[in-house]
N, C-alpha and C positions, 0 to 999 in steps of 0.2 A: 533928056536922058531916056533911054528904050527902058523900059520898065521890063523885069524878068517875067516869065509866063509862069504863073505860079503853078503846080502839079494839082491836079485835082484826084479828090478818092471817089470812088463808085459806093453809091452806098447799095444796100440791098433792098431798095426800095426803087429804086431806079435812077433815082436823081444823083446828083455830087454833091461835095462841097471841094472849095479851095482847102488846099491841107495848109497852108499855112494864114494865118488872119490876125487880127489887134484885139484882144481881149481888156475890159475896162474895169475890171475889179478894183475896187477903191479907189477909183476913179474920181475926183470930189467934184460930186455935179455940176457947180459952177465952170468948174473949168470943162467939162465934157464935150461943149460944144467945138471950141477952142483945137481939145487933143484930137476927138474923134478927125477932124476936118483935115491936121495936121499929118495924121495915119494915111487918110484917103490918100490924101498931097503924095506922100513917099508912094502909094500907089495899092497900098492894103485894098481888098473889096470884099473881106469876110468880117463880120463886127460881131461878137459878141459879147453880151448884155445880158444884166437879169431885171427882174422887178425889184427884188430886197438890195441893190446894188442902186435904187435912186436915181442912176441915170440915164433911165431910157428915153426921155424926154429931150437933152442933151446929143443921146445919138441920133436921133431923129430930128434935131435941127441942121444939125452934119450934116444929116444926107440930102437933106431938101435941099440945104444951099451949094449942096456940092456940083450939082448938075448932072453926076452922073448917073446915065438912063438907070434904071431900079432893076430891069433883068442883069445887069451886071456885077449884082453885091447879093454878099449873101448875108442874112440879119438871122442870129440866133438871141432868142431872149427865153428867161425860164422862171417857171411857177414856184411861188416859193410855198414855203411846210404849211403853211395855217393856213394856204386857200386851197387846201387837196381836198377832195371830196366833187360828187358829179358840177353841182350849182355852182356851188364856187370856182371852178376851175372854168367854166362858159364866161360869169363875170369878171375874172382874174385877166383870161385872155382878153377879154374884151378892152378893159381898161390899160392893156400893154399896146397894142394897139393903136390905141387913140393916143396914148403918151407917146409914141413911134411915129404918129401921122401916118402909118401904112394900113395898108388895106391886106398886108400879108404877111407873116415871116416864113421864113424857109425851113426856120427849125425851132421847134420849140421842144423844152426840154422840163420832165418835175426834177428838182435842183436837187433835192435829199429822198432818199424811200421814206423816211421816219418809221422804221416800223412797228412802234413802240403806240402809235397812231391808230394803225395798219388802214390807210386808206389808200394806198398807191393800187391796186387792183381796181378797185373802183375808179381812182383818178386816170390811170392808163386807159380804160374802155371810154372814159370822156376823151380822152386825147384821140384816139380810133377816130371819134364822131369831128372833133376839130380837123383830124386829115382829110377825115371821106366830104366836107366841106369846102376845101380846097384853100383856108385861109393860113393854115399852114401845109407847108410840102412836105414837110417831113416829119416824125416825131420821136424823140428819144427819151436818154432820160440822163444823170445825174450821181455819182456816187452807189452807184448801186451794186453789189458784191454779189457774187456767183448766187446766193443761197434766192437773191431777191429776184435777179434776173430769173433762176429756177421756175419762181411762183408764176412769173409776167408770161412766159411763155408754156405753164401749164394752164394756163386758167384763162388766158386772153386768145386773139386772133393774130395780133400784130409783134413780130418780132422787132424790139426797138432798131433804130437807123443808127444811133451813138449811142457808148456809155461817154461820159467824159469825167474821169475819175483824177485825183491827184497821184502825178506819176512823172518820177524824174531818177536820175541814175539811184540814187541812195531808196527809191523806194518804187519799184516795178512792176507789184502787183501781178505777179506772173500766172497766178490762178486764175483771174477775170480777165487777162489778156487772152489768154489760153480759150477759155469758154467765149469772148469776144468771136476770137476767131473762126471757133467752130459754126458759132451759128452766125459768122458773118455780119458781125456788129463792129463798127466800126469804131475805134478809139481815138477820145479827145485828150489831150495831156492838159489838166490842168495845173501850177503851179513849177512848167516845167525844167525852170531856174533852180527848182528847191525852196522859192519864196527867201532868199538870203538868208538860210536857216541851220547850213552850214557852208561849209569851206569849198562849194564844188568847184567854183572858176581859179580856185588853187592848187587845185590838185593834181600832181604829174600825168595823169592819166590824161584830163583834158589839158594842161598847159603844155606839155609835150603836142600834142597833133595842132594846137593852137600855131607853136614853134614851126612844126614842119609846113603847117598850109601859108601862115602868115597871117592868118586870122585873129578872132579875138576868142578867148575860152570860152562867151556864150552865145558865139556863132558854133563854134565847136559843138556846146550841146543842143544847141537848135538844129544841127545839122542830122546829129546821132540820132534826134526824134525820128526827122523824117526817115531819114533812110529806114528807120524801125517799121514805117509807116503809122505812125503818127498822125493826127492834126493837133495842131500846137499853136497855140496863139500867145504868145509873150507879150507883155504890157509894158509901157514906159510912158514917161511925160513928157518927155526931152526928145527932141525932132531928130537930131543927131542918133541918139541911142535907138530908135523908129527904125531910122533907114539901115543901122548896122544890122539889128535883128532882121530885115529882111533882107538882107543884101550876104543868103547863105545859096545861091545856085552856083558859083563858080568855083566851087569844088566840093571833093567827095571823100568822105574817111574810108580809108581800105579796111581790109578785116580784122586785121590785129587789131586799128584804131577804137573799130566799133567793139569789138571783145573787152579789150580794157575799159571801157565806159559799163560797157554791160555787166561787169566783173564787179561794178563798185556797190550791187545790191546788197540792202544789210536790213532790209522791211523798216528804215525808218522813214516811217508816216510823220509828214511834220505839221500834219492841219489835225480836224476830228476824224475820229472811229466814224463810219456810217451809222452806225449802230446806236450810236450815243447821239447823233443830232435828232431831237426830236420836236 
C-alpha cells in the first residue's frame, strides 16, 4: 500500500516536523516496543516520547529494529519538572539519549514551566546550549501559557519551535494559540481526542461530517486539527485503530464543517492547570 505523504509544518527555526505522528503516553513500557514498531509498520515517522512516560527505552528499540534510515523519523522526547535547572538538564538529556540509543533528537521539549519552581528561564538557556550543540534540532517547550512564554522570550535568545499544550474542540486555548502565532510558534495538540473525557466522537457536530465524508468521528477530529494547522499525534495500541487515525488525507472539512467543530469551545481543560503542576 503507498503510504500518504504526510504534510510537514515549517518551524521557525528552520527545520520541520511531520504535522501528524504516534504519541506514547501511557504507553505501558513493556509493551512499547511491540506498539511503537506496529506505528512505524502503518507508516508513522514522528514519535513522541518523554522521560516521566518510562518508555523511551522501548521506542528506541523500535527504531533500531525498524530499519528505517534515522534522517527519516523524527523523535521528540521531554524533560521532566525535577530535572530543570542548568546540570540537571545536561544529565537529564544525556540519560534520554542513551535510553533512545540515539545520538540526537530532533526536538526536545521541558514538559511543564512549574513556575511555582521558577527554574524554566534558567532550564531554557540550557536548552539554547543543547541546540547550539547540535544534539538536538530543535527546542521547545510544553504546557506553557502566554504569561510563561512572555518571560522566555524577554529574558532569553531563543524563541521556542513548539508549545505542545492540551487542545481539542471543547478546549482551544485561543489566547496561546493567538500568541503562538504571532511569534511563530508552532502548536502541538496534545490530548487531541479530549482523552475520552467527554462525549466528543458523539456529537452532531462531528458525527454529521463523519456522515457526510464516510469516515469515522475521530478521523473527523483529527482532520479538523490539521486543517487548523496543528501537529497532533493520537495514540492507540491496536494496529487497526493506528492505521484509521492516519488514514485522514483523503478528505477535507469545508467551512461550515470546521466552524461547528470550532464552535464547540467551552475552556474545558480536562488534564492540569500549568500552573498547579509543579
Amino acid at each position: 500500500m503507498t503510504q500518504p505523504l504526510v504534510p510537514r509544518v515549517q518551524l521557525n527555526d528552520g527545520n520541520s516536523i511531520p504535522q501528524l505522528g504516534f504519541g506514547v503516553f501511557k504507553v505501558d513500557p513493556k509493551q512499547t516496543e511491540r506498539i511503537v514498531a506496529e506505528a512505524l509498520e502503518v507508516g508513522y515517522r514522528h514519535i513522541d516520547t518523554a522521560r516521566i512516560y518510562g518508555n523511551e527505552a522501548g521506542v528506541g528499540r523500535a527504531i533500531a529494529e525498524s530499519g528505517i534510515p534515522r534522517e527519516q523519523l523524527f523523535v521528540t522526547t521531554k524533560l521532566w519538572n525535577d530535572d530543570q535547572g542548568t546540570q540537571s538538564v545536561f544529565d537529564a538529556f544525556d540519560r534520554s539519549l542513551e535510553r533512545l540509543g540515539l545520538d540526537h533528537v530532533d526536538l526536545y521539549l521541558i514538559h511543564w514551566p512549574t513556575p511555582a519552581n521558577d527554574r524554566y528561564v534558567e532550564t531554557w538557556r540550557a536548552f539554547e546550549q543543547l541546540r547550539a550543540s547540535g544534539r538536538t534540532r530543535s527546542i521547545g517547550v510544553s504546557n506553557f501559557l502566554v504569561p510563561h512564554l512572555e518571560r522566555l522570550l524577554a529574558e532569553t535568545e531563543t524563541v521556542p519551535a513548539v508549545d505542545q499544550i492540551e487542545l481539542h474542540p471543547y478546549h482551544q486555548q485561543p489566547a496561546t494559540a493567538a500568541f503562538a502565532e504571532e511569534h511563530r510558534i508552532a502548536i502541538e495538540a496534545w490530548g487531541p481526542l479530549g482523552q475520552g473525557k467527554y462525549p466528543l466522537l458523539e456529537l452532531p457536530e462531528v458525527t454529521d461530517a463523519a456522515g457526510a465524508h464516510g469516515v469515522t468521528p475521530a478521523q473527523v477530529v483529527i482532520r479538523w486539527h490539521l486543517q487548523r494547522g496543528h501537529i497532533v499525534f493520537p495514540k492507540s495500541n491496536r494496529p487497526e485503530r493506528m492505521a484509521e487515525n492516519f488514514d485522514v488525507f483523503g478528505f477535507e472539512l469545508d467551512e461550515a464543517e470546521m466552524d461547528a467543530i470550532t464552535g464547540l469551545e467551552r475552556e474545558g481543560r480536562v488534564s492540569s492547570h500549568p500552573d498547579a503542576v509543579n
